[in-house]
Each structure stands twice: as C-alpha cells, then as structure tokens.
C-alpha positions in Angstrom: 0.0 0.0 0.0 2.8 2.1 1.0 4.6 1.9 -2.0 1.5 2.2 -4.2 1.2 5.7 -2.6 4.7 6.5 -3.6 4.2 5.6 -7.0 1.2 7.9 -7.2 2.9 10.6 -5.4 5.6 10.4 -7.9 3.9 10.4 -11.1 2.0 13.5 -9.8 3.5 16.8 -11.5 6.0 19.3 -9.7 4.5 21.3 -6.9 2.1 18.8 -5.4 4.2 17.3 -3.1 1.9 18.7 -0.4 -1.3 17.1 -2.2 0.7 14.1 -2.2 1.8 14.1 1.7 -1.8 14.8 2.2 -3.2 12.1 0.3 -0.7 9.5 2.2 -2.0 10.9 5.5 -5.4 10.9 5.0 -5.4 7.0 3.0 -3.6 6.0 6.4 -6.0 7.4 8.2 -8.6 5.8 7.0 -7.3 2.7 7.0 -6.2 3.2 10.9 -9.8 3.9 11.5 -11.6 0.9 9.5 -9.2 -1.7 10.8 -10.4 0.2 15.0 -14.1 -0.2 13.2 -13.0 -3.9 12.2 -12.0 -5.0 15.7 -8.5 -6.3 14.2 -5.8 -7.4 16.7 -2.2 -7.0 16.4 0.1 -10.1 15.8 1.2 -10.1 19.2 -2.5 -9.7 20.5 -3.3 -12.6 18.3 -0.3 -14.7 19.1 -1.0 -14.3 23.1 -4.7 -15.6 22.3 -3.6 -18.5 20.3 -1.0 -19.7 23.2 -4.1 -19.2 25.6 -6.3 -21.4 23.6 -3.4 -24.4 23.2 -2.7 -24.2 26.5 -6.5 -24.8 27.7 -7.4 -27.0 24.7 -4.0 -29.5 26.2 -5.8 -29.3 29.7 -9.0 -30.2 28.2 -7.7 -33.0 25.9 -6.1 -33.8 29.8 -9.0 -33.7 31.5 -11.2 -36.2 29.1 -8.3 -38.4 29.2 -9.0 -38.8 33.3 -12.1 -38.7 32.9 -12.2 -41.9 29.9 -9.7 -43.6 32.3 -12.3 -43.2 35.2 -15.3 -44.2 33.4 -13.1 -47.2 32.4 -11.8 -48.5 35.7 -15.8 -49.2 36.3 -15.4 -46.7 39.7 -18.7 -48.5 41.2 -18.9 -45.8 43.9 -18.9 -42.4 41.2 -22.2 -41.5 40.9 -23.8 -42.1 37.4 -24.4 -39.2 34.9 -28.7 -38.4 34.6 -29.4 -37.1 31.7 -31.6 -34.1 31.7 -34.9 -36.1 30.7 -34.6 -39.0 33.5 -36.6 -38.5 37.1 -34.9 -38.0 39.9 -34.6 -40.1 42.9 -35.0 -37.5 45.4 
C-alpha cells in the first residue's frame, strides 16, 4: 500500500508534493480507522490468544483423558451421569 502511494505521489507533477503528503495521511487514516471499526488485533494480541487457547485446549484433551480412564476402571462408587430427561430419585 505504502509503495503504491509513492508511486502515485511520484507520477504527480511538480509542486504537489503537499497534495501528495496529504493524500498518504489521510489514506492511512482511513485505513487506521476501519481496521479500529473492524475489531483487528495485532500479531502479538493474536499470538497471546492462540498460546491461551493451546494451552486450555491441552488441559482439556487432559482432562477427558482422566475422565475416559475413570469411566473405564468401572469406579462403582462415582455416581452415574442423569441425563436431563430421566426422574430424579430425590
């Protein structure tokens, strides 16, 4: 983008340098204030987030893991899992 600016500020004639300065400001202006309207995240933002979600998506793949190797041991004294449409005992 940057370098398609200084292209077109280039091929404009001699004394619009201004326009041209002008023109750079304002197009990264506007793109500074769609990508804020966007919700965009930086790299780093994006790169903190991803390490968050490995790290909890490893506890969860840890978690089932226990939890398969409970249900297998046939634990007679864990409570079984109702489902929402069975009556309770109470």
């Amino acid at each position: 983008m940057e370098d398609t600016l200084r292209r077109l500020g280039a091929a404009l004639p001699e004394g619009l340098e201004h326009f041209a300065r002008d023109l750079r400001r304002n197009v990264h202006s506007t793109i500074g204030a769609v990508a804020r309207r966007a919700e965009l995240v930086t790299r780093e933002e994006f790169e903190v987030q991803s390490a968050v979600l490995n790290r909890t998506r490893a506890r969860l793949e840890a978690l089932e893991a226990r939890v398969a190797a409970l249900e297998a041991s046939g634990s007679s004294h864990a409570p079984a899992a109702r489902t929402s449409g069975e009556p309770s005992s109470s």
